[in-house]
N, C-alpha and C positions, 0 to 999 in steps of 0.2 A: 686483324684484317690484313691480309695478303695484299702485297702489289703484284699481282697479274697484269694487269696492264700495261704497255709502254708509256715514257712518259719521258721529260729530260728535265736539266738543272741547268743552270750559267752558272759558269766558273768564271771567276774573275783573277787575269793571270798578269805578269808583267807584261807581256806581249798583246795584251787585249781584252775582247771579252769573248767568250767559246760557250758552245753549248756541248752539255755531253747527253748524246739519247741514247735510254735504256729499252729495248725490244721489251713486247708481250713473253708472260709467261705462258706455257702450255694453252688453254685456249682463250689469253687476254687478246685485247684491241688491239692494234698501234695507235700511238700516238697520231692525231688528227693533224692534218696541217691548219687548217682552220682554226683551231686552237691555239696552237702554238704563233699564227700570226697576228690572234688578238691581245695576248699575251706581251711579244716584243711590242706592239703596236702602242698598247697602255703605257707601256715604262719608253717609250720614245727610243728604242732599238735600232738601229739602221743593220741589214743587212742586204742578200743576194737572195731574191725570193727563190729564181729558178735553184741555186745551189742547194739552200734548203729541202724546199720540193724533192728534190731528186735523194738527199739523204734520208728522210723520211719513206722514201718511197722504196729503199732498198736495203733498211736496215734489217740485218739479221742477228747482228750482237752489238754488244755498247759499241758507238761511236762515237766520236768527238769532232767539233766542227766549229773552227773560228767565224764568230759573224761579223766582227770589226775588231781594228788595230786598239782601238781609244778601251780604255780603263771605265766601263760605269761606278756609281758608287752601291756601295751593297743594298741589295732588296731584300725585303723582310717576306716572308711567306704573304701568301698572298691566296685571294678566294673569287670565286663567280658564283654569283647564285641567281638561280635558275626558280620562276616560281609558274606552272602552269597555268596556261590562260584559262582555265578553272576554275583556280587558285585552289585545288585536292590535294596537292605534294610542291616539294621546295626539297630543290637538289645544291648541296653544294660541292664544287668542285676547290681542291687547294691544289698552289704550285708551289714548289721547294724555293725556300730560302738561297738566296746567292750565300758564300762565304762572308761571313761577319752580317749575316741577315738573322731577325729575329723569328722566335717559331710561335704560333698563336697558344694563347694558354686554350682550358674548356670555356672560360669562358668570353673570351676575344672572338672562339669561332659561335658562340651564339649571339653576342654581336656583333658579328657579320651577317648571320640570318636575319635579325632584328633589322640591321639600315639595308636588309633586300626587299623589305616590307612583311615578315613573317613573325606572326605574334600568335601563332598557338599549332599545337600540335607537335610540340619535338618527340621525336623517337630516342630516348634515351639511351637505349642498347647500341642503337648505330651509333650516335654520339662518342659512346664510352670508349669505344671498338676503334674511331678515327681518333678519338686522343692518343689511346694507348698505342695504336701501330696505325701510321700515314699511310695512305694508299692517295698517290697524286695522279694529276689528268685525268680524274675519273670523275662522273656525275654519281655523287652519294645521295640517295635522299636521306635526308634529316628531320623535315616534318610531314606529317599527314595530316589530312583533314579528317572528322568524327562525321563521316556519312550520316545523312538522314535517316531515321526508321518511317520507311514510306507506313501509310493507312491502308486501310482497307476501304472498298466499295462496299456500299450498303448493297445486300443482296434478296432479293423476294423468290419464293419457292412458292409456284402456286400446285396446287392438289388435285387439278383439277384438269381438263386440255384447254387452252386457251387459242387455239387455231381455229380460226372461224371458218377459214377457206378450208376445213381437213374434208376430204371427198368421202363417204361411207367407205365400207370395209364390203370388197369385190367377194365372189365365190368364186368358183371353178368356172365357171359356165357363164361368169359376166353379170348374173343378177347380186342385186343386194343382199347383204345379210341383213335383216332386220333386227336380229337376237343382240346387233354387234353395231350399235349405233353410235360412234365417236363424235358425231356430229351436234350429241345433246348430251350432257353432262347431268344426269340425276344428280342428289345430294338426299342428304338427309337433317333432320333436327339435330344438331351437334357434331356434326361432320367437320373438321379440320378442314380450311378450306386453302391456308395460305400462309406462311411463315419469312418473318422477316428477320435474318441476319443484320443488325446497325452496323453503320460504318466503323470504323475505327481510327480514330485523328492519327497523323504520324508523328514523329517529334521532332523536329530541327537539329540541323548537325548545325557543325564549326568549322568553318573552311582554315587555310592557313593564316592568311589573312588576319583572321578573330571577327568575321563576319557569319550571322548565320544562312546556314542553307538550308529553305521551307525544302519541306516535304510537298509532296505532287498533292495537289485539291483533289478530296476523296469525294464523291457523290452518295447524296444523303436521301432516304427512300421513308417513306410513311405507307401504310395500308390503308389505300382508301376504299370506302366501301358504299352501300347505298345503306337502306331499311332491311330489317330482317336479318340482320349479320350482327355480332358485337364481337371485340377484340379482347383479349387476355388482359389483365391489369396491368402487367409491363407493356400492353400495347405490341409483341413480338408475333401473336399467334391470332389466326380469324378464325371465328366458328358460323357454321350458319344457326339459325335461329328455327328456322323450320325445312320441312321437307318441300323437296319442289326441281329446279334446276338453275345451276348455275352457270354465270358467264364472266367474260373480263371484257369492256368497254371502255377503251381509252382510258387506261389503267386505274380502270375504277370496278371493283369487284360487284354485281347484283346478283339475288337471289330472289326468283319468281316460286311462290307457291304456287302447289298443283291441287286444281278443282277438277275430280276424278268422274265424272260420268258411268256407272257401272254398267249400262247396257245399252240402248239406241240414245241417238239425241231425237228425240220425234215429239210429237202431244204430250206425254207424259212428262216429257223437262220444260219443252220448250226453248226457246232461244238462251243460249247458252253467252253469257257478256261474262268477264274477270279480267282481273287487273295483274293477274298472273300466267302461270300455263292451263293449261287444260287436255286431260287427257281422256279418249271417249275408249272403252272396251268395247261396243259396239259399232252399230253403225251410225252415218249420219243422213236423217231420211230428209225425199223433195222438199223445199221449200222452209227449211228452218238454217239458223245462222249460226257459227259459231265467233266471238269475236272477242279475242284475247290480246295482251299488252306484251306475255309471253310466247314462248312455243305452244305448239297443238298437235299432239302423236292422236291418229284414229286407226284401231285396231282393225275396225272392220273397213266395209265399204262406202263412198264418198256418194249421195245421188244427185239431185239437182239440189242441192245446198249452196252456199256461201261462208264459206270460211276467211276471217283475216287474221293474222299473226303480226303481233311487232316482233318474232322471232323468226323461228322456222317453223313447218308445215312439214309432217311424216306422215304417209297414210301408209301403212303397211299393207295393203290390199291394192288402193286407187280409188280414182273420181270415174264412175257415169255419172258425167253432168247431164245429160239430154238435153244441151244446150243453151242448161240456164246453170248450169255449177261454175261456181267460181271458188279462184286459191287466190288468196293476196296475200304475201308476206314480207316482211324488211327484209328478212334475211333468204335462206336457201330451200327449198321445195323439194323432196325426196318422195314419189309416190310408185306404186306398183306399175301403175299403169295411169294412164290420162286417155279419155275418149270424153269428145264431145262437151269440151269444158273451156271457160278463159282459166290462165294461171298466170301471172306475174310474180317473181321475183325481183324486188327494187333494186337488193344491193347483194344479189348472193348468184348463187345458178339453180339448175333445175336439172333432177336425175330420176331416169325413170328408164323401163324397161320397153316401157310403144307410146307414139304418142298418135290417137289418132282424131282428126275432125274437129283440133283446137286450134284454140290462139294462144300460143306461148309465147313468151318474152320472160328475159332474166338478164340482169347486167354484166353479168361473169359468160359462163357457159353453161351449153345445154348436151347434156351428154344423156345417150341414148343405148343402152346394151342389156345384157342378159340374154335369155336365149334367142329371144325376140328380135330386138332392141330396132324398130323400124319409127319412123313418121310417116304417116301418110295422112293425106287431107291437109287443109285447114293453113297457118303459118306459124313459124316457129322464127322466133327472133333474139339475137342477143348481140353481146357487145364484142365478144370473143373469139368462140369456137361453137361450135354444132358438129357433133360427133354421135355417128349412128351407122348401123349396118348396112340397113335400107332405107333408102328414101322414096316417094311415091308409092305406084303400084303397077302390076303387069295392064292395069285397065285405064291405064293413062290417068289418074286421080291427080287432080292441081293440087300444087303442095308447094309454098312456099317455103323457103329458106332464105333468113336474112340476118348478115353476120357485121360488123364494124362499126355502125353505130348505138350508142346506148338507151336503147328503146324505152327507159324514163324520159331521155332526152326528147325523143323522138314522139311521143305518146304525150308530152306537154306540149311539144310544136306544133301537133295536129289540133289540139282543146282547144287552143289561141284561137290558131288561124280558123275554126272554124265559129269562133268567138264574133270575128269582125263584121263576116253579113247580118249578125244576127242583130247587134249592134247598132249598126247602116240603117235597118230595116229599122229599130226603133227608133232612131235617132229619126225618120224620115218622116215618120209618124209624129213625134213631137212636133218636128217642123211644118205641119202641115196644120195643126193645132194653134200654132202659133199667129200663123196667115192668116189662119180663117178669123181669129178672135180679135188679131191687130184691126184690120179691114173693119170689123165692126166699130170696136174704138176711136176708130177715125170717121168713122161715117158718126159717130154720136151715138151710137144705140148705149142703151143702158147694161151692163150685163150684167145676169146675179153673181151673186156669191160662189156659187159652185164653179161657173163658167170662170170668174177671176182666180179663183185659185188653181185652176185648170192650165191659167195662162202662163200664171206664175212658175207652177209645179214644173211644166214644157221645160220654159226656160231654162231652169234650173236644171235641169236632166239632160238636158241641149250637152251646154256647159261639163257636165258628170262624162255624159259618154264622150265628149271629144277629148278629153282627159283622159281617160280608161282606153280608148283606142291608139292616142299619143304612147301612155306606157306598155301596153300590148307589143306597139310595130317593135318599140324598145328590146322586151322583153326577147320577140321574136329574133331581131338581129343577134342577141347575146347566145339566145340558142343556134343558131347559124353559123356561129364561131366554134360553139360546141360540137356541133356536127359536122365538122370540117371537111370533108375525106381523107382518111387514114387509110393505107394499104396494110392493116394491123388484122383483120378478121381472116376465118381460116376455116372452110369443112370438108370434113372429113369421112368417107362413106365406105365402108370395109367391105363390102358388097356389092352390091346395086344399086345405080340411082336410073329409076324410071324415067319416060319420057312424060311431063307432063310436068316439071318440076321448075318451080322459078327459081336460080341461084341468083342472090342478089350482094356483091359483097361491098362495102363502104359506097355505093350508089352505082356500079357498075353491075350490069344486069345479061346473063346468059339462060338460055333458055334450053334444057334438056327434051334433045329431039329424039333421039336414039339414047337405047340402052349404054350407060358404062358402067366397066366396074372397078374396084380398086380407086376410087379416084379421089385427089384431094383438088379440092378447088383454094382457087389463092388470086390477090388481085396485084398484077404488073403491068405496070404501064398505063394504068384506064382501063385495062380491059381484065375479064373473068380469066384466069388460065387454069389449066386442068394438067395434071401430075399425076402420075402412076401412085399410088397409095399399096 
């Protein structure tokens, strides 16, 4: 081990005590004065700081430098140690013996590391290196800490798309692909559905110290799953159990089997109810139902039916409703077309090519394209965005548009509130029942049986609805908080928005007089504003 470094020694002469400082070698340090004052400072030195100072500051080959007249008595080699506030590495530094000073053996300078608080990790080679040739004023490290082997995260690989928001898959021209549905996840009877990587613990290291250092907390993953699925006997791999579609719901894997419809849903099947998907390769004719726990793809055309989905709803054709079709589904509504039909999506959007002469709501967005892609008639409502070519018509057709509130929200507020007269009116009715039967009980008349429990019943129902109306106003306030006004909704019209057209966004209301085009509506200040698009 080379002395690169600068570095100095005290000589102790008849005339005093001197230091001699030795310059860096080729590209060593010099010696610190900070060092060198902690040094005199320990053995109780007295000298001339500035004089110091300045010969440090200017050495270019050995110099020598009296720091007092007085004789110290000799010092023995001597050490610093240095341990990071980590406690990862433990450096020690040695200074030369005065004349008649002693030199440390190997193992005096590991008892020097030992009273710096260092009890594990020596580097033996460096060690050996500073026995065999001193290298002084320098910071050696001597021990190392035995780093942790961190873990691993447990990791799940699912097989399947687990984006619920993922929008279909566009063509050229704006309409959907049907062929190319990302939005529903077939499966099959034995299909690999989900693979779990376990974690892997880490192992503790050893600081200098001899204390251990954890490894970082790995997180630990299980496959949860519903019915219909079982997992590999190590528990690592998911299979589904039958054909159908699958999903991930708050990281919990289900698989709905599919009850296939080969040709209309009409007299021949009848009402179509499953606890799964449901798929119809025909059509779905007036006046019959379909009502699934899963998804519902219909190949053909939708007429004045009723369909409900606890998933999503695909009709690769579209709804004539004739104004008794209805779509209800938890999740997102994908149809060719929509005329003359309600359709609600709760917690998803709604994507279609025209919508005409319904009542649409979705709590996400409603997006409107393909070659088509207009609204016209009827109201279209969501929580988000409404996004479409055209809006209205050249024949002035009312057509609502309403964006920033969440029309679940919105659609419970109206049930309530319309709840309360209805209510009133009975509650007014009992009370009228009440009078008239009290009046007799006080005048003495005898009343039967029927009549007393009549009186009773009132009462009791009195009591029921003023109750029911109590948690109702309740109810309503919480949704009023819900409904807040947010300047969060946004639409957007690539085209044309006719005049005839209500824009309504978070409760601010504009009214399309004249044709625009390109335009996006947006709400600032309280009021509708309109943007070039």
């Amino acid at each position: 081990m080379a002395q690169r470094n600068g570095y100095f020694r005290l000589s102790i002469r008849d005339n005093g005590t001197w230091m001699v400082i030795y310059p860096p070698q080729e590209d060593g340090k010099p010696v610190r004065f900070d060092m060198v004052d902690a040094y005199l400072t320990k053995w109780r030195i007295g000298y001339d700081k500035k004089t110091l100072s300045d010969a440090l500051g200017t050495v270019r080959e050995k110099k020598e430098l009296r720091l007092t007249p007085e004789k110290i008595h000799p010092i023995d080699e001597s050490s610093l140690v240095f341990v990071d506030t980590n406690h990862l590495s433990a450096e020690i530094t040695l200074f030369p013996p005065t004349e008649g000073g002693k030199m440390f053996s190997r193992d005096e300078i590991i008892g020097e590391l030992v009273r710096g608080g260092v009890k594990y990790g020596l580097v033996e080679e460096r060690l050996n290196a500073l026995v065999n040739e001193r290298e002084y004023c320098t910071a050696i490290e001597l021990a190392k800490a035995t780093l942790p082997i961190e873990g691993k995260n447990a990791k799940i690989t699912y097989h399947f798309n687990t984006d619920l928001t993922l929008k279909p898959k566009m063509l050229e021209d704006g309409s959907v692909d049907f062929h190319t549905l990302d939005t529903i996840c077939p499966v099959k009877a034995g299909d690999l559905l989900a693979e779990l990587e376990p974690a892997v613990q880490g192992r503790p290291g050893i600081d200098v110290c001899g204390k251990p250092i954890k490894p970082m907390k790995v997180n630990n993953l299980i496959l949860r799953h519903a019915n219909r699925i079982h997992l590999s006997e190590d528990g690592l791999k998911m299979y589904s159990d039958v054909s159908g579609h699958v999903s991930l719901v708050d990281d919990k894997v289900f698989v709905s089997d599919t009850y296939e419809v080969p040709a209309d849903v009409d007299s021949s099947t009848g009402d179509v109810v499953c606890e799964g998907n449901v798929e119809v390769k025909g059509n779905v004719r007036t006046g019959f139902k379909i009502d699934a726990k899963g998804d519902v793809i219909v190949h053909g055309v939708v007429e004045g039916a009723e369909i409900k989905a606890g998933g999503q709803i695909v009709l690769m054709r579209g709804i004539q409703g004739m104004s008794r079709g209805k779509l209800i589904a938890q999740g997102n509504i994908i149809s060719k077309f929509i005329e003359s039909a309600e359709v609600i999506s709760r917690y998803g959007y709604v994507h279609s090519e025209a919508i005409m002469h319904s009542q649409v709501s979705a709590k996400t967005d409603v997006i409107v394209g393909g070659k088509k892609g207009f609204i016209s008639g009827g109201s279209t409502r969501c929580g988000q965005l409404i996004e479409a070519k055209t809006v209205g018509s050249n024949m002035g057709t009312n057509t609502l548009l309403e964006v920033g509130i969440d029309p679940t929200v919105a659609e419970e507020y109206r049930r309530l509130e319309k709840m309360i007269p209805e209510l009133e009116v009975e509650k007014e009715s009992c009370v009228q029942n009440i009078v008239l039967l009290a009046k007799k009980i006080k005048q003495g008349e005898q009343l039967p049986v029927d009549k007393l429990l009549l009186f009773k019943q009132s009462q009791k129902r009195v009591t029921e609805i003023e109750k029911q109306i109590e948690e109702i106003d309740q109810r309503l306030d919480e949704l009023q908080d819900d409904m807040e006004m947010k300047e969060n909704g946004m639409i957007r019209v690539s085209q044309t928005a006719y005049s005839g057209c209500k824009i309504t966004i978070s409760g601010a209301v504009y009214y399309v007089k004249t044709e625009l085009s390109h335009a996006r509506f947006v709400k600032e200040r309280g009021d509708v504003k309109i943007d070039a698009y």
